[in-house]
C-alpha positions as CSV (number, residue, x, y, z in Angstrom):
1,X,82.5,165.7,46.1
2,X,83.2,162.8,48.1
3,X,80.8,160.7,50.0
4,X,81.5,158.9,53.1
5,X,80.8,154.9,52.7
6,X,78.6,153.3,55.2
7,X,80.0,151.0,57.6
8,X,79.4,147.7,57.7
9,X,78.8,145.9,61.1
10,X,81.9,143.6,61.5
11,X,79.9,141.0,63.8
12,X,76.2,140.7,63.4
13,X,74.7,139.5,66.7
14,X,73.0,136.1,67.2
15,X,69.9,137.4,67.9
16,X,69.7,140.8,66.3
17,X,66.6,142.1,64.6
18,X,66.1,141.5,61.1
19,X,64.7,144.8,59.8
20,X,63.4,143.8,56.4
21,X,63.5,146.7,54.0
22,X,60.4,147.8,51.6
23,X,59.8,147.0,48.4
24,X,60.1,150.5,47.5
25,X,63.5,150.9,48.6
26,X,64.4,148.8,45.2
27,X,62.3,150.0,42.5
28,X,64.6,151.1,39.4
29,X,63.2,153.3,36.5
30,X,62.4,151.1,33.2
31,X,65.1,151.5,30.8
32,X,66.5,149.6,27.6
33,X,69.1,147.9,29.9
34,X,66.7,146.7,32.7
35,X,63.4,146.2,29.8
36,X,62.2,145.0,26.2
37,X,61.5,149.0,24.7
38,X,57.5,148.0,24.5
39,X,57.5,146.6,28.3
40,X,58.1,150.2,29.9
41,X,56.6,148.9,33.6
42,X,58.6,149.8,36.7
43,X,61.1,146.6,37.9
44,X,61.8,145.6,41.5
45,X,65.7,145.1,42.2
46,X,64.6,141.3,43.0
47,X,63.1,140.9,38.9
48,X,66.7,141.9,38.0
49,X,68.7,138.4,40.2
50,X,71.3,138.3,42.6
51,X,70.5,136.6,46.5
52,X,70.7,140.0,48.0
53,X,67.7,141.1,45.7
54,X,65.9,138.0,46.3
55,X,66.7,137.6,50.2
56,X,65.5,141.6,50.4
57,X,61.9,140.3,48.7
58,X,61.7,137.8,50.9
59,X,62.0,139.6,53.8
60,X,60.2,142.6,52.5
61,X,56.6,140.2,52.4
62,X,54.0,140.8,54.1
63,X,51.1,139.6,52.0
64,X,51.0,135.5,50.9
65,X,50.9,136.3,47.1
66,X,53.9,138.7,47.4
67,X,55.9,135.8,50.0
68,X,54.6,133.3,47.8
69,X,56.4,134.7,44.5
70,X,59.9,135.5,47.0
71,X,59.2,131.8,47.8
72,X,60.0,130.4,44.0
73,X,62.8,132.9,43.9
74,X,64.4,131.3,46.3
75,X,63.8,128.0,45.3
76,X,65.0,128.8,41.7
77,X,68.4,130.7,43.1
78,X,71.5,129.1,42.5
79,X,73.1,130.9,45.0
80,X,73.5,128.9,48.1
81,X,70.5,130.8,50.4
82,X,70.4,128.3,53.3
83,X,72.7,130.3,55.8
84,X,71.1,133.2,55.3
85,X,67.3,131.3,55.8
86,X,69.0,130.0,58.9
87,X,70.1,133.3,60.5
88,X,66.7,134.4,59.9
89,X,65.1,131.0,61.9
90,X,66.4,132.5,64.8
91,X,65.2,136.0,64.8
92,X,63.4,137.5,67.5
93,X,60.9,138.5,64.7
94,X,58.4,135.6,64.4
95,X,57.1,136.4,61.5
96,X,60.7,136.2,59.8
97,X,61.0,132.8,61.5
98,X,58.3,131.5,60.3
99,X,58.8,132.5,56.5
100,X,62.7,131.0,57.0
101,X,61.2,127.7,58.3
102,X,58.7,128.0,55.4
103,X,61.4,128.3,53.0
104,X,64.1,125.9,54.8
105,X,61.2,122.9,54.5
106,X,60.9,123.6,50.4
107,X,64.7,123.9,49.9
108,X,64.5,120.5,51.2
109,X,68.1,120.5,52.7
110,X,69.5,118.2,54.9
111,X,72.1,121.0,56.1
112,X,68.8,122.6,57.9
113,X,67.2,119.8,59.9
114,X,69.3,120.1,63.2
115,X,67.7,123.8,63.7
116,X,64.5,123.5,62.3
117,X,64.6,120.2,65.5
118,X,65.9,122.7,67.9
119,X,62.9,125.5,66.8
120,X,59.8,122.6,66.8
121,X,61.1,121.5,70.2
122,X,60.7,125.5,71.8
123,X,56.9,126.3,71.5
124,X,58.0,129.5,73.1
125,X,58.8,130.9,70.0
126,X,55.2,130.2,68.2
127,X,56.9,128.3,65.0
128,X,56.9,124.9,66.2
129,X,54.1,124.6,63.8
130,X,56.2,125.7,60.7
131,X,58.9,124.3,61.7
132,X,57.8,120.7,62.3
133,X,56.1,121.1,59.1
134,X,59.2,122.0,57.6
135,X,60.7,118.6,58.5
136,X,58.2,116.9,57.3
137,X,57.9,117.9,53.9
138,X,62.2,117.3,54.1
139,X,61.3,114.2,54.1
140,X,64.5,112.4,55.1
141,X,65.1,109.8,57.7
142,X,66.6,111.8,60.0
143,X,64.0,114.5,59.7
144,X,60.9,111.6,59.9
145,X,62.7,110.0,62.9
146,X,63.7,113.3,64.6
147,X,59.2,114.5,64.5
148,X,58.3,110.7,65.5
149,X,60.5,111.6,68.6
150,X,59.0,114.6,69.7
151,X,55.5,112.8,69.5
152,X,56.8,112.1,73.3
153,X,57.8,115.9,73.8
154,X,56.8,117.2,77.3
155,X,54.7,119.8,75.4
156,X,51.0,119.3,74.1
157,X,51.6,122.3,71.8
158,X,54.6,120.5,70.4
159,X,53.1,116.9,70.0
160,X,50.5,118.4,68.3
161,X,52.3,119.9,65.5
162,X,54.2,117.4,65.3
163,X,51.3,114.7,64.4
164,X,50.0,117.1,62.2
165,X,53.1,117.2,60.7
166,X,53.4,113.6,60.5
167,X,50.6,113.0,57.7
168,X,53.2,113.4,55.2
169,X,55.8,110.7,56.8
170,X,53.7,107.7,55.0
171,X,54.1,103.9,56.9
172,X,56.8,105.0,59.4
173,X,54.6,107.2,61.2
174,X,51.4,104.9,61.6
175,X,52.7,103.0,64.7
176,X,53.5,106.7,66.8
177,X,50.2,107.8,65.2
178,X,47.9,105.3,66.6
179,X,50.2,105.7,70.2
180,X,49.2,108.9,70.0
181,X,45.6,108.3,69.3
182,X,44.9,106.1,72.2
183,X,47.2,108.1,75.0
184,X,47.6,111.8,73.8
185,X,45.7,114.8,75.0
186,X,42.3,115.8,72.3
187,X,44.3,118.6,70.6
188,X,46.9,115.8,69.7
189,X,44.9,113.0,68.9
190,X,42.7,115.3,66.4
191,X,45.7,116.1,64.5
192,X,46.7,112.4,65.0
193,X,43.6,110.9,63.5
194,X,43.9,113.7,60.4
195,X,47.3,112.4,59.7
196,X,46.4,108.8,59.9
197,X,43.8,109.9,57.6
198,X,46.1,111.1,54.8
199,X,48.2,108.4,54.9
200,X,45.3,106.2,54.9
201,X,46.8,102.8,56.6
202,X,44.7,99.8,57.0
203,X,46.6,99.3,60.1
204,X,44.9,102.2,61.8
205,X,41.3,101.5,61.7
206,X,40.7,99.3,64.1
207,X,42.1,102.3,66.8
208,X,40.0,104.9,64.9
209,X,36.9,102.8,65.1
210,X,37.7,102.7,69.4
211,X,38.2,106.7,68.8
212,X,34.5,106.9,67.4
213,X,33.1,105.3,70.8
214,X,35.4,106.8,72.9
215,X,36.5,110.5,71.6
216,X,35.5,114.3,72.4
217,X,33.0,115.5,69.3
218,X,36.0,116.7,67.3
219,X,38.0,113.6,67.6
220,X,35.7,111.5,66.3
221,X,34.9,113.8,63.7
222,X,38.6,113.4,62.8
223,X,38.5,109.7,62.9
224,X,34.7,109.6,60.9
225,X,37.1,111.6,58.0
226,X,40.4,109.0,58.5
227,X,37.7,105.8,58.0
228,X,36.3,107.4,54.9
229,X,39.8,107.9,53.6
230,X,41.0,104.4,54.3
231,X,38.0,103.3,53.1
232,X,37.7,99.8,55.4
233,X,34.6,98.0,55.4
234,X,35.4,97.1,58.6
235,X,34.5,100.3,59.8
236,X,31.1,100.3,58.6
237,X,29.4,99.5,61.2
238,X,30.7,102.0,63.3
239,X,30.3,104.3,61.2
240,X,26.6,103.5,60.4
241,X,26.1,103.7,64.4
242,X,26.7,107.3,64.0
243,X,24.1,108.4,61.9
244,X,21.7,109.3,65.0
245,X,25.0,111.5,66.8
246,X,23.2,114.2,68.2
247,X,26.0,116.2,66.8
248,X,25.2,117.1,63.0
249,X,28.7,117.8,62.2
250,X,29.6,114.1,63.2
251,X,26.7,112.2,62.0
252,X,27.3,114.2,58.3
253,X,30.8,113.4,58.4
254,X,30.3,109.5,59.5
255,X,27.8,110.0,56.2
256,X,30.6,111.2,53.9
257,X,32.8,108.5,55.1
258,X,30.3,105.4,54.5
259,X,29.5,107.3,51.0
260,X,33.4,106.9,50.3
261,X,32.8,102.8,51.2
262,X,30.4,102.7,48.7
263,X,28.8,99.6,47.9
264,X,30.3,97.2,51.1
265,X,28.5,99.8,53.5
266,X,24.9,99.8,52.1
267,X,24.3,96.2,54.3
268,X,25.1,98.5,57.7
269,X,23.3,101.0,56.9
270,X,20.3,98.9,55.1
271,X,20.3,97.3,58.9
272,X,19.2,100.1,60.4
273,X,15.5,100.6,58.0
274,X,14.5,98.2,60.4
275,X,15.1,99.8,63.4
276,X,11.9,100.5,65.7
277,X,12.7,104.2,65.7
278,X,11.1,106.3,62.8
279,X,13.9,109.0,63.4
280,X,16.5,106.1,62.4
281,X,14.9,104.6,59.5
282,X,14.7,108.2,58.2
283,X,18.4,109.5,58.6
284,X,19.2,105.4,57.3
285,X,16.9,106.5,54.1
286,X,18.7,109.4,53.4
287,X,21.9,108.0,54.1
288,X,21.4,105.4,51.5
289,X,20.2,108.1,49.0
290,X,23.3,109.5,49.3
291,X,25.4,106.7,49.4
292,X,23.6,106.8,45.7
293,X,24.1,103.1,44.2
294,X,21.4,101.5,42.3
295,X,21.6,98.5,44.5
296,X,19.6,100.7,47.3
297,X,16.8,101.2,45.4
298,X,14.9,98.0,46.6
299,X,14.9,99.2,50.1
300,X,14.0,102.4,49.5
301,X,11.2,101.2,47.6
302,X,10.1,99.2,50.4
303,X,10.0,101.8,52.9
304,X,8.4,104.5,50.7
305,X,5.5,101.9,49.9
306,X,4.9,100.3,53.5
307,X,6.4,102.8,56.5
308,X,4.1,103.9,58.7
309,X,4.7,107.1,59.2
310,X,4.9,110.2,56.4
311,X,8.3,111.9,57.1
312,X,10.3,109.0,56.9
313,X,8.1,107.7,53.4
314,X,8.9,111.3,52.5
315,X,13.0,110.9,52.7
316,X,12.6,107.6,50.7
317,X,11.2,109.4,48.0
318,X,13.7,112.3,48.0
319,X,16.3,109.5,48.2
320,X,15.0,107.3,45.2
321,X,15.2,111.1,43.5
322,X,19.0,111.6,44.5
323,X,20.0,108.1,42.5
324,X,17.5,108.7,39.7
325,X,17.9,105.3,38.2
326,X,15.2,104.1,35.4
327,X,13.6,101.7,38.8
328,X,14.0,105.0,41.4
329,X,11.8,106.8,38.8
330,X,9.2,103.5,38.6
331,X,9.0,103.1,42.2
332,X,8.1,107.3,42.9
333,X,5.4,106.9,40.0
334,X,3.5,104.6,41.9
335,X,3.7,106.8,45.3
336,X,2.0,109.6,43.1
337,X,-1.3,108.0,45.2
338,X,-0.2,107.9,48.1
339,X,-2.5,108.8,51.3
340,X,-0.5,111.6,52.6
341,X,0.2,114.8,50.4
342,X,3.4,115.9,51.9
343,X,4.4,112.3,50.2
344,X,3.3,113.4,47.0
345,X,4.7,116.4,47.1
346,X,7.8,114.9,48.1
347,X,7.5,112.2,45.2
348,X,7.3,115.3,42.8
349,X,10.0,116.7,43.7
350,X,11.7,113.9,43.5
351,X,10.8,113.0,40.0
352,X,11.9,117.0,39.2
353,X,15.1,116.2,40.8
354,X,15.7,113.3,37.7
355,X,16.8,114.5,34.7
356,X,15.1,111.9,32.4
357,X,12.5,111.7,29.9
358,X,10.6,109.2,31.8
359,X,10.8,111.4,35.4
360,X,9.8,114.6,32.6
361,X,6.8,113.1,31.2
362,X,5.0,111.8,34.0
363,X,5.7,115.3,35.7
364,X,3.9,116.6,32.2
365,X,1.1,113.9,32.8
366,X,0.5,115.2,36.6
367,X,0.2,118.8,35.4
368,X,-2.0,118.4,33.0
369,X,-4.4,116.2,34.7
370,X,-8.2,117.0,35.3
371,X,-9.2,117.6,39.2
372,X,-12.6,117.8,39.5
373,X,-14.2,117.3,43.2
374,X,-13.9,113.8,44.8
375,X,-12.6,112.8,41.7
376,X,-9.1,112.8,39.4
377,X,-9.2,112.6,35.7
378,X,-5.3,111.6,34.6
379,X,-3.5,109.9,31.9
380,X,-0.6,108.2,34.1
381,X,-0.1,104.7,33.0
382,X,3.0,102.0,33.8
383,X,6.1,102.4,31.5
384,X,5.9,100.0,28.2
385,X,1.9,100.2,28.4
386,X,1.3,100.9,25.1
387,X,-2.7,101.3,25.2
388,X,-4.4,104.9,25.8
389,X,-7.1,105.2,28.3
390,X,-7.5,107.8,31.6
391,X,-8.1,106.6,35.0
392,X,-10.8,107.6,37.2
393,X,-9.8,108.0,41.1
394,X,-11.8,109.1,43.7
């Protein structure tokens, strides 16, 4: 019986619609050829090679696991893809576009940078994102100097992706970042201020430390994360001035971002336990307790022994308790007396918070001490007193 053969379209139009087929359609019945005789699971057409197989896959995703496998298909084909991934970056079908430009930017080929330009410079067709993305992680020259162009593109969608994009460039793109960060709309200069982040430039700080004064919330959160990348004492201060933002998500990052100094931001922040307002000396001793180096300890000594008033006395202790050092766990002993109980109860948790034998036994020692009224029968003593005697306190 004879079966009439399909035609095959002679032209395929520019634009057509890619109609990607299902997986279904290419699911072949185990069999000695196709399978070892103890793996009797059911193949896709893809498993078995050939571009067509692999290209129908790819299409054929829906899910990110099931592009992500097509994905390292395609990369590991030998058969030349890159026209076909082409075709399919200008589909009317977004979502094939943006799984070609995907694909085009991991293939890495140079052959693909003139289209991928034309897509990120059309945010019409919602894949500028992908597609500047794509360029970027080509990598080339042409592709770095072709993104740092469209940093000027009339578009705020597009000169946004395109300094997102731009935080894999490395030194080239500092210069257009920092432009960017000082003239660009806020979408733009948040993405700017991420990339400038990643690449990490000393060159860039002193514009991120002007973004922290003069930025919307969200770009100075972005430039609070760039400084604690770069990692520039310079930017300490700055920094440490954020640590009374009414915002919580800034002051946290700015937080973050002086922990990642380290040891040259504990003098900005140490500033600041002198500060007439309680509310500062308190978010500066919890800074410091996060900052976590031993060389804090002193200061937050100071203020749990002599401040004034109970809350802030009450976030030295938990500090001294985040850095747990042998002196943290001296100096929250001798706050066991102290006037106010939320204190000692904060000391106490503190010392539970310090996994030590000395923190362990002078919690043991509080627990087991007599109360009686007006009066407190305990064994606490100093560390390296060796002689055994109780002390009376009324």
């Amino acid at each position: 019986m004879n079966t009439q053969e399909p035609k095959i379209p002679s032209k395929v139009t520019h634009n057509a619609k890619i109609t990607p087929p299902k997986i279904e359609d290419y699911r072949i019945p185990a069999s000695p050829g196709y399978a070892l005789p103890e793996d009797r699971r059911i193949m896709t057409a893809p498993e078995l090679g050939g571009e067509s197989a692999i290209l129908a896959e790819f299409d054929a995703a829906a899910r990110s696991d099931q592009f992500s496998v097509a994905l390292q298909k395609l990369i590991r084909c030998r058969d030349n893809v890159i026209p076909a991934l082409l075709e399919r970056l200008e589909s009317d079908d977004v979502a094939v576009a943006k799984k070609a430009a995907i694909a085009l930017g991991y293939l890495r080929s140079p052959l693909a940078i003139s289209s991928l330009i034309e897509a990120t410079k059309n945010p019409y067709r919602q894949i500028h994102w992908q597609a500047a993305s794509a360029l970027s992680w080509i990598g080339s020259s042409e592709a770095i100097n072709a993104l740092v162009k469209l940093l000027r593109h009339p578009s705020i969608q597009v000169q946004a992706a395109v300094a997102k994009a731009l935080g894999r460039a490395s030194l080239p793109a500092v210069s257009p970042l920092v432009d960017a960060l000082k003239h660009s709309d806020d979408m733009v200069k948040v993405h700017a201020a991420h990339s400038l982040g990643q690449i990490s430039s000393p060159l860039a700080v002193t514009t991120l430390i002007e973004t922290l004064e003069n930025g919307s919330k969200s770009v100075r959160f972005e430039a609070a994360w760039a400084l604690g990348q770069i990692k520039s004492p310079l930017s300490a201060n700055s920094l440490a001035s954020l640590l009374t933002e009414n915002d919580i998500s800034v002051q946290s990052q700015a937080v973050q971002a002086l922990k990642n100094i380290g040891v040259p931001a504990i003098s900005a922040v140490a500033k600041m336990l002198n500060n007439s307002s309680s509310h500062t000396r308190s978010v500066a001793a919890r800074t410091l307790g996060q900052i976590g180096m031993e060389e804090v300890v002193p200061l937050l000594a100071k203020i749990l022994r002599e401040d004034e008033y109970a809350y802030v006395r009450c976030d030295a202790a938990l500090a001294l308790g985040e850095i747990g050092t042998h002196d943290a766990v001296f100096y929250l002993s001798q706050s066991l007396k102290d006037r106010d109980r939320s204190v000692r109860s904060a000391v106490l948790r503190a010392l539970a918070q310090v996994n030590s034998p000395e923190a362990q036994e002078i919690l043991h020692n509080v627990k087991f001490s007599v109360s009686i009224p007006n009066y407190s029968v305990s064994n606490v003593k100093d560390f390296g007193d060796e002689s055994d005697f109780t002390i009376i306190q009324s």
